[in-house]
GUBALO-909106 format. One record per residue (C-alpha): residue number from 1; residue in three letters; x, y negated, z negated. Coordinates in pm, 1 decimal. Example, Ala and Ser with C-alpha at 12.3 -4.5 7.8 and 13.67 -1.06 7.14 Angstrom:
BEGIN
nukol lumdo u v w
1 ALA 1230.0 450.0 -780.0 $
2 SER 1367.0 106.0 -714.0 $
# end
This chain:
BEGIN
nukol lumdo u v w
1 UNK -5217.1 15564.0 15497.1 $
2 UNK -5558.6 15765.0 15567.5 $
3 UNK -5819.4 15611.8 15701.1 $
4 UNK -6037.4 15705.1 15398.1 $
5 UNK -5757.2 15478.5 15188.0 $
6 UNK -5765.9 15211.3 15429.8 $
7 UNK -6161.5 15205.5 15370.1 $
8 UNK -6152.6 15173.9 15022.2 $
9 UNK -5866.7 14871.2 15074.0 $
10 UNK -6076.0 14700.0 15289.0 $
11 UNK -6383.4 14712.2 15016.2 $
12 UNK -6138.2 14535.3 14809.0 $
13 UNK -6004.8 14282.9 15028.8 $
14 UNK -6280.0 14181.4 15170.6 $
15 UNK -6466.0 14000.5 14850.3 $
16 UNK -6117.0 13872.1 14765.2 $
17 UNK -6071.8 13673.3 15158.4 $
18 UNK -6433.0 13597.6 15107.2 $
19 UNK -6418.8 13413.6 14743.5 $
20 UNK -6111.2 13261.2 14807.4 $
21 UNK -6259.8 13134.5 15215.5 $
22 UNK -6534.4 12967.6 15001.0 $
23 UNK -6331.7 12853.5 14705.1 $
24 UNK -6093.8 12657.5 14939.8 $
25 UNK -6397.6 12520.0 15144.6 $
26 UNK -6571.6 12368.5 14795.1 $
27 UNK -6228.0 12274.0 14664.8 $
28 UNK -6130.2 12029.7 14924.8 $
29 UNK -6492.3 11945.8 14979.3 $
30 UNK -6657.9 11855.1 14674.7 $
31 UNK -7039.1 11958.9 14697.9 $
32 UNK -7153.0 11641.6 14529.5 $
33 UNK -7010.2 11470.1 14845.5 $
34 UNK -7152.1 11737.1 15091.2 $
35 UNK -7575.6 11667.2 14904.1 $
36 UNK -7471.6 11285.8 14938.3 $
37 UNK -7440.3 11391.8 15288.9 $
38 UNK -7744.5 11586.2 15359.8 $
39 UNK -7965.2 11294.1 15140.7 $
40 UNK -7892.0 11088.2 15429.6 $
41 UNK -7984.4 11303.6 15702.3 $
42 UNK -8311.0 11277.6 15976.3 $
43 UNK -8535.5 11587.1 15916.3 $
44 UNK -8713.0 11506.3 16234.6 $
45 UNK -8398.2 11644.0 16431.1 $
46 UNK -8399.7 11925.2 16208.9 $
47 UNK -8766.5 12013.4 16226.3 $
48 UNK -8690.0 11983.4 16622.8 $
49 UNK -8393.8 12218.0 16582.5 $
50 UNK -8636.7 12506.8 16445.3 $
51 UNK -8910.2 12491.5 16661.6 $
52 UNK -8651.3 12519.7 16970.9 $
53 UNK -8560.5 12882.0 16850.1 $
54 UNK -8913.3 12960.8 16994.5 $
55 UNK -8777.7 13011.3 17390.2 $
56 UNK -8413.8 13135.3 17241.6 $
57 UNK -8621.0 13415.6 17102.1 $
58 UNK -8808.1 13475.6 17396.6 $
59 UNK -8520.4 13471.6 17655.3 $
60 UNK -8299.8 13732.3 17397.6 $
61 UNK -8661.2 13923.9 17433.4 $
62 UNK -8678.7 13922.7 17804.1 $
63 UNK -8286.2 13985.6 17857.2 $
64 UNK -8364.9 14305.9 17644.5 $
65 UNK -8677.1 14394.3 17823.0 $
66 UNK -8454.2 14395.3 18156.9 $
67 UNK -8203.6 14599.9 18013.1 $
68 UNK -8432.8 14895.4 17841.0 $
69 UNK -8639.2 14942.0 18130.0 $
70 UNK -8354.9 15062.5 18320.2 $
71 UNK -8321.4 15304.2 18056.4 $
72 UNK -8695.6 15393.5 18097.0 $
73 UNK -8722.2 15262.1 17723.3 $
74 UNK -9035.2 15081.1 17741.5 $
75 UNK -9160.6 14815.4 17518.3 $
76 UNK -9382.9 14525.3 17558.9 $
77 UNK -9166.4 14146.1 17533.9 $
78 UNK -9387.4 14051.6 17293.9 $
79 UNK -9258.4 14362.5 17091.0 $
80 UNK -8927.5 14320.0 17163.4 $
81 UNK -8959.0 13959.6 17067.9 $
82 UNK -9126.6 14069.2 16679.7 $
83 UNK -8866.5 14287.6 16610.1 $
84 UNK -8600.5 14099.1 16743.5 $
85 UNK -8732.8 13865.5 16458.1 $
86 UNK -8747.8 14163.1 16193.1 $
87 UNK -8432.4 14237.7 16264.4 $
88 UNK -8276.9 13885.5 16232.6 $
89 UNK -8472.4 13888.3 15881.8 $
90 UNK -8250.7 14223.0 15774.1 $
91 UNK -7908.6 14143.1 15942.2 $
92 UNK -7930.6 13776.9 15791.0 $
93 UNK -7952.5 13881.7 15438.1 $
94 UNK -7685.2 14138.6 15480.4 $
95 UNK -7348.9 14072.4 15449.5 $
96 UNK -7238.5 14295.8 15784.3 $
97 UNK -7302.1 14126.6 16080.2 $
98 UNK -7325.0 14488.6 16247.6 $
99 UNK -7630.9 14590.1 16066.3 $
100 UNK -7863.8 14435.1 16329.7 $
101 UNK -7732.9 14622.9 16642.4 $
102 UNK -7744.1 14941.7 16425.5 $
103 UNK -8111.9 14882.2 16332.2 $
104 UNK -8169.8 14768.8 16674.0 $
105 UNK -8053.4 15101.7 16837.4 $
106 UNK -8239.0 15323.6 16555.0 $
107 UNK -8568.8 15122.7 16723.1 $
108 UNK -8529.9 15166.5 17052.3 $
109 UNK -8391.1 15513.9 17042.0 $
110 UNK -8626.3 15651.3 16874.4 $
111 UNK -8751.0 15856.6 17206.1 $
112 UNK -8483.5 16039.7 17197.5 $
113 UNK -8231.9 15819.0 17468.9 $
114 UNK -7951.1 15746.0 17246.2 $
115 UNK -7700.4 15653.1 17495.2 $
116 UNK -7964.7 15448.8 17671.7 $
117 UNK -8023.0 15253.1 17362.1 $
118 UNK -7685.1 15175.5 17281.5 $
119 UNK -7570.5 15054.3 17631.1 $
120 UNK -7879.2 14856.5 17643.4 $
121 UNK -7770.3 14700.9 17322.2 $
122 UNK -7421.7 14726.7 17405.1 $
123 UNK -7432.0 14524.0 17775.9 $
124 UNK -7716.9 14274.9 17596.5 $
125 UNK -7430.5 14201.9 17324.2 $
126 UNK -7156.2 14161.7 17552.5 $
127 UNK -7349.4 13964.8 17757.5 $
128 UNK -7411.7 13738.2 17429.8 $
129 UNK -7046.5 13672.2 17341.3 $
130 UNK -6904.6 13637.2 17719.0 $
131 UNK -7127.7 13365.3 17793.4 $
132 UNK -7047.7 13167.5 17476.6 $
133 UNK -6656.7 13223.0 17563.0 $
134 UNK -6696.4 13109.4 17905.7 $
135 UNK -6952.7 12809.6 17831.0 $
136 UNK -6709.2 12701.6 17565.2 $
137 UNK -6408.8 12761.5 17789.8 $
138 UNK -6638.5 12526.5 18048.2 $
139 UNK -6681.1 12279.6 17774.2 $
140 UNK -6354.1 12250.4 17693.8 $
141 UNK -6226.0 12254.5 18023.0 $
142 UNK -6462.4 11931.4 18109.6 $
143 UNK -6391.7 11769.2 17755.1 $
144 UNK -5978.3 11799.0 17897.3 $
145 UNK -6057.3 11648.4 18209.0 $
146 UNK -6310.7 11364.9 18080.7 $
147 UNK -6605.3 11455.0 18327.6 $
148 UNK -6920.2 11498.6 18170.7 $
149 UNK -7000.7 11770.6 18447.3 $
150 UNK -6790.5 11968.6 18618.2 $
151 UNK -6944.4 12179.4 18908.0 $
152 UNK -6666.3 12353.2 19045.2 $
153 UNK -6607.2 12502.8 18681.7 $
154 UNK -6965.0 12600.7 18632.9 $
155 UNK -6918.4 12759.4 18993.2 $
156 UNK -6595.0 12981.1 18854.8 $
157 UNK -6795.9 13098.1 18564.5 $
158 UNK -7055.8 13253.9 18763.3 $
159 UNK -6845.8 13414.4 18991.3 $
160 UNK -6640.3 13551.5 18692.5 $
161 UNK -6975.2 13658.0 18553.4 $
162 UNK -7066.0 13848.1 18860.1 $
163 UNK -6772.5 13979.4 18902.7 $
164 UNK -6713.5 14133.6 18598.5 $
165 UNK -7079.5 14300.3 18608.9 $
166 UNK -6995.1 14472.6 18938.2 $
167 UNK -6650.3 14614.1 18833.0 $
168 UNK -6864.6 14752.4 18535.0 $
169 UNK -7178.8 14891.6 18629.5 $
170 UNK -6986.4 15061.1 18973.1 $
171 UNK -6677.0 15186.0 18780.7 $
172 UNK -6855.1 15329.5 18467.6 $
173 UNK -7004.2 15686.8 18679.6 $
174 UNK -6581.9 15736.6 18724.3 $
175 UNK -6501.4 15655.6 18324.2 $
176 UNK -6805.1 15901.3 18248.2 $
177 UNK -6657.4 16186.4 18454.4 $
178 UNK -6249.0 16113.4 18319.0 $
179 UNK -6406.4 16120.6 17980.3 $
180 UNK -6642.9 16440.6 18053.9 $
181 UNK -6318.0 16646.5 18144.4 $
182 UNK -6153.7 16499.8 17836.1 $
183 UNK -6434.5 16610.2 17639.0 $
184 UNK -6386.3 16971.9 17764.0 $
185 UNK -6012.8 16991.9 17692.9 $
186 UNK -6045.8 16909.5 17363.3 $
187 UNK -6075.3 17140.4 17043.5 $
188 UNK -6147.1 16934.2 16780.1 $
189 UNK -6508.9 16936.1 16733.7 $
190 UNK -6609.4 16570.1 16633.1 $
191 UNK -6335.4 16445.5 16925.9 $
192 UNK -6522.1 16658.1 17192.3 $
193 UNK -6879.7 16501.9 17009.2 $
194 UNK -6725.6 16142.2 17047.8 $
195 UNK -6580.9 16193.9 17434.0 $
196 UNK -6949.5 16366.7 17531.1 $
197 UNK -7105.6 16068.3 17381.9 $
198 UNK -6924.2 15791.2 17522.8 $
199 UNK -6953.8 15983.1 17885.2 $
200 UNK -7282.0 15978.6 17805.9 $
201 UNK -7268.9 15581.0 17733.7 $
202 UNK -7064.1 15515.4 18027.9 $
203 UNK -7323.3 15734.1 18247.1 $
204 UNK -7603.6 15549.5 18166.3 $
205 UNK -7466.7 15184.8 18192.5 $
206 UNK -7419.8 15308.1 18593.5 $
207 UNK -7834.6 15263.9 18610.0 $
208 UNK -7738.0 14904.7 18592.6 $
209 UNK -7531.0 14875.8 18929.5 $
210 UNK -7929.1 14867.8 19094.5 $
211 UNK -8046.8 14601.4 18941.3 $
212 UNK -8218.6 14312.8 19227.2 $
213 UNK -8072.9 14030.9 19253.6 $
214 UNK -8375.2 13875.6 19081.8 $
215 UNK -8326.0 14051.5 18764.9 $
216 UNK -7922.0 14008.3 18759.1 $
217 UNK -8013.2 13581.3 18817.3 $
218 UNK -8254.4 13637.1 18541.6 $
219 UNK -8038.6 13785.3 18292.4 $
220 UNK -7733.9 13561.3 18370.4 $
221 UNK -8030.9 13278.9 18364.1 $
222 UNK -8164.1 13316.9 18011.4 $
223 UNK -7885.0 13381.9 17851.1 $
224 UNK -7730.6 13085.1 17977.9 $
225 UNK -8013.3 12881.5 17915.0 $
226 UNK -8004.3 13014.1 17563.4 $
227 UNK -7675.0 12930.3 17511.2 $
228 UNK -7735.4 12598.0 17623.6 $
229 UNK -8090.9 12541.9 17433.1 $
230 UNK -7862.7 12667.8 17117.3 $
231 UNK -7607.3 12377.0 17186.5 $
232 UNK -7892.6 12140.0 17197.4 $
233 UNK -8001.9 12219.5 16846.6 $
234 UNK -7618.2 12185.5 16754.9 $
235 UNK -7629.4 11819.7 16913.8 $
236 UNK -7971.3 11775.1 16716.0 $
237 UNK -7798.6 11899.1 16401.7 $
238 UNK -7523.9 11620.2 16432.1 $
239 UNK -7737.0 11387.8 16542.9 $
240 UNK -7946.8 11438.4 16195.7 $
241 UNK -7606.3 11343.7 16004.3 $
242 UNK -7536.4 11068.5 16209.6 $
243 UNK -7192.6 11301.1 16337.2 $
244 UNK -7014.1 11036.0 16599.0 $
245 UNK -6939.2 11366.5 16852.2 $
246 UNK -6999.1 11427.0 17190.7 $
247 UNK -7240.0 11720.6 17360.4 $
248 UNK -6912.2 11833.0 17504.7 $
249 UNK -6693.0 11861.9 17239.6 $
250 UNK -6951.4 12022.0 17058.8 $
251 UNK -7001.8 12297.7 17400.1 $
252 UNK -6659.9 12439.7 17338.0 $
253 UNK -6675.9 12429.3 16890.6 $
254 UNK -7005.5 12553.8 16900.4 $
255 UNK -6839.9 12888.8 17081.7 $
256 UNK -6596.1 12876.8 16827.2 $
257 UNK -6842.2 12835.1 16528.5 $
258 UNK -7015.3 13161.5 16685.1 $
259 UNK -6764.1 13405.5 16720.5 $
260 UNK -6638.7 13311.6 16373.2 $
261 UNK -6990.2 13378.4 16235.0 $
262 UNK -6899.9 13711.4 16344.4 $
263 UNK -6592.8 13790.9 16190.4 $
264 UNK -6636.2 14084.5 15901.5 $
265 UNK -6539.2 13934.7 15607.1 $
266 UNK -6861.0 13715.9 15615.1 $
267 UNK -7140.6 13695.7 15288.8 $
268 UNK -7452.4 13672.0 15408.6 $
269 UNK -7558.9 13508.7 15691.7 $
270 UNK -7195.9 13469.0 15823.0 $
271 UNK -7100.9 13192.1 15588.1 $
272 UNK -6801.8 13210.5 15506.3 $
273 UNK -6481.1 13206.9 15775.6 $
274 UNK -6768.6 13009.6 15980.1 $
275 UNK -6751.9 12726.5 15717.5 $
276 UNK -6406.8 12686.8 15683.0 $
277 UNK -6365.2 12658.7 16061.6 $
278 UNK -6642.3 12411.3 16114.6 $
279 UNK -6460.2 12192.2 15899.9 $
280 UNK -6125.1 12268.2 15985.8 $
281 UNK -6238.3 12159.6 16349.6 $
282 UNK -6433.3 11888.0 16282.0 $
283 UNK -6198.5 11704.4 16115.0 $
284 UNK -5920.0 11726.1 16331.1 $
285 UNK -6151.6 11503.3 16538.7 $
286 UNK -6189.3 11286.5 16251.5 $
287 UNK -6498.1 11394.7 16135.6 $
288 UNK -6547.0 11322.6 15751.2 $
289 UNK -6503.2 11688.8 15529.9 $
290 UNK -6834.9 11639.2 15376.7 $
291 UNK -7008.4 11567.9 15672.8 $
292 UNK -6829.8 11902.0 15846.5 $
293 UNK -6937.3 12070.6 15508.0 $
294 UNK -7324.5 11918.5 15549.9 $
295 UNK -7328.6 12011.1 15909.6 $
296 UNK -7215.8 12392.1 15854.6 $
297 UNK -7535.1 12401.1 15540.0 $
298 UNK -7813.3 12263.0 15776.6 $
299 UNK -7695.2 12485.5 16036.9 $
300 UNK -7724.3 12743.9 15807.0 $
301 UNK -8029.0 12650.8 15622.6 $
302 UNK -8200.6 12672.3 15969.9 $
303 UNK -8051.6 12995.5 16071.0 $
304 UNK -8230.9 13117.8 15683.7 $
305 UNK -8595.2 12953.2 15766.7 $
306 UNK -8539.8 13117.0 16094.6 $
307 UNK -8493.3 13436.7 15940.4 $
308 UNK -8760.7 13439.3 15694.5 $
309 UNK -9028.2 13405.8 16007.9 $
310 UNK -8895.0 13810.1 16064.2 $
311 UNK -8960.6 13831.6 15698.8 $
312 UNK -9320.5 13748.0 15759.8 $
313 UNK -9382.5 13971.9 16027.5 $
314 UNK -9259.7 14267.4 15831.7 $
315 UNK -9505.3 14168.0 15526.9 $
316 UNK -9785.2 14147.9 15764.0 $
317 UNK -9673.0 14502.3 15888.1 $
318 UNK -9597.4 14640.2 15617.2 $
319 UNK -9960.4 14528.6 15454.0 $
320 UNK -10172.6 14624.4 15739.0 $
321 UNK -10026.6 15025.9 15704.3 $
322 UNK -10099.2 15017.9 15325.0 $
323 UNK -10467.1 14900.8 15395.4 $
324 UNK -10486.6 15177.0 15674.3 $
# end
C-alpha cells in the first residue's frame, strides 16, 4: 500500500479510535457520577494549580532562550515566554499535538536558520519527554522500594542525563558528514533535499557540545524543576477531589498521563487515549472510576484556562496592528 493510501486510512481511523476511546470512557463512567464528583471538589487547590503554571512557563522560556542563542536566534525571554503562550492557545484547540512545534519553528526561523530552529526545538522537546520518562522511572523506582526519597536514583538519572547529552552534541559533526556523502550519492531529488537537511540538523546541534557548565545545570535545572512544579499541581489536583494517592505514585502516572497526551489519535487538547489511561491506572490502585474520570476533566479544564491566557495575548496583538 502507498503511502498516499495509508494517509487517507489513517484520516479514517483515526475519528473511529477516537469516538470509540471516548465512548468506552463515558460508558463505564457515567458522567452524572463524574459532575457528582467535581461538585465536591476544593477550588482553592485548583485556583493554586493555575497560578503555578506562571514559573513552568518561564523555565520552558528560559530552556528555549539557552538553546536559540546558540543558534544566534535571538529573542528576548519575555518573548519567548508570550509566544510560548500563543502557541499553547493554537496547539490546544487543535486536534494534532504536532501543530505547536511546527508553529514554533515557523517563529523562530523566520531569519532564515531553519536547521537552527528545528534543533533548537528539536533538543528543547527531547529534553521535555526524557525527563518525564526518567522522573517517572525515579518515581516508580522509589514507589517499588517504599522510600519516599531515593538519592542514589536521582544520582543515576543525572548521570544518564549527562551522558546522553555528550554522546549527542560530540557525535552529531560525524552523523552530519555520513549523511552529507549520502546526500551526494543520491539521485533522487527530494532524498538528496531530505539527507542535506538533516546534515544540516545534525551540524548545527554540534554548537551545543560548548555549552558552560552553567548553562547545561541550568537547562537540566528548569526542566526538572518544571517537571516537578507540574507534579505538584497533579498532587493539588487530587488533593481537590479528595484522591487517597501518594506524591509518588502520582511521579511515575503523571509521566504516563503525559506521553499519552501525546499520542496522535487525540481531539483536542489530547483528551482522549489520555482519559482512558488515567482511569485505567487509577483504578487499578483502587481509585473510584468517577473520581479517575473527574480528575482527568479538572486536569483538563486547567490545561483550557491555561490556554486561553495565549488567546489573550494574540487579541491584544492582533488589536494593537489594526489600530496601527
Amino acid at each position: 500500500m502507498s503511502w498516499e493510501n495509508w494517509k487517507r486510512l489513517w484520516k479514517w481511523i483515526k475519528p473511529i479510535l477516537v469516538i470509540g476511546l471516548l465512548l468506552s470512557f463515558f460508558y463505564f463512567v457515567p458522567i452524572q457520577d463524574i459532575f457528582r464528583a467535581l461538585q465536591s471538589a476544593n477550588f482553592a487547590y485548583f485556583l493554586v494549580s493555575i497560578i503555578l503554571t506562571i514559573p513552568i512557563f518561564y523555565l520552558s522560556a528560559l530552556t528555549l532562550l539557552i538553546l536559540t542563542r546558540k543558534q544566534q536566534i535571538h529573542y528576548s525571554i519575555w518573548e519567548l515566554l508570550k509566544m510560548n503562550l500563543i502557541i499553547r492557545f493554537y496547539s490546544f484547540f487543535s486536534p494534532a499535538s504536532i501543530l505547536g512545534s511546527g508553529m514554533r519553528w515557523y517563529q523562530l526561523s523566520r531569519g532564515g536558520k531553519a536547521a537552527g530552529a528545528l534543533s533548537a526545538i528539536a533538543v528543547d522537546r527531547a529534553l521535555d519527554i526524557l525527563i518525564a520518562v526518567l522522573l517517572g522511572l525515579f518515581w516508580f523506582l522509589t514507589g517499588v522500594r517504599k522510600d519516599a526519597f531515593n538519592p542514589t536514583a536521582l544520582f543515576l538519572l543525572f548521570v544518564i542525563l549527562v551522558t546522553g547529552w555528550f554522546a549527542l552534541t560530540h557525535w552529531s559533526p560525524d552523523a552530519s558528514k555520513w549523511l552529507a556523502q549520502k546526500a551526494e550519492q543520491t539521485h533522487l531529488s527530494w532524498t538528496r533535499n531530505l539527507l542535506r537537511f538533516s546534515s544540516h540538523l545534525f551540524q548545527s546541534l554540534s554548537v551545543y557540545a560548548s555549552l558552560s557548565a552553567a548553562e547545561l545545570t541550568i537547562l537540566l535545572g528548569a526542566s526538572i524543576l518544571s517537571e516537578l512544579i507540574n507534579l505538584l499541581i497533579q498532587v493539588l489536583l487530587a488533593f481537590s477531589l479528595h484522591i487517597p494517592i501518594s506524591i509518588v505514585d502520582l511521579g511515575w502516572m503523571r509521566s504516563l498521563f503525559f506521553l499519552a497526551s501525546l499520542a496522535p489519535f487525540t481531539l483536542t487538547g489530547g483528551i482522549g487515549l489520555r482519559e482512558v489511561t488515567i482511569v485505567l491506572v487509577m483504578s487499578a490502585f483502587g481509585i473510584p472510576p468517577e473520581l479517575g474520570g473527574a480528575y482527568s476533566l479538572l486536569s483538563y479544564a486547567r490545561a483550557m484556562l491555561v490556554s486561553l491566557t495565549g488567546g489573550i495575548f494574540e487579541l491584544r496583538g492582533l488589536t494593537r496592528k489594526n489600530t496601527e
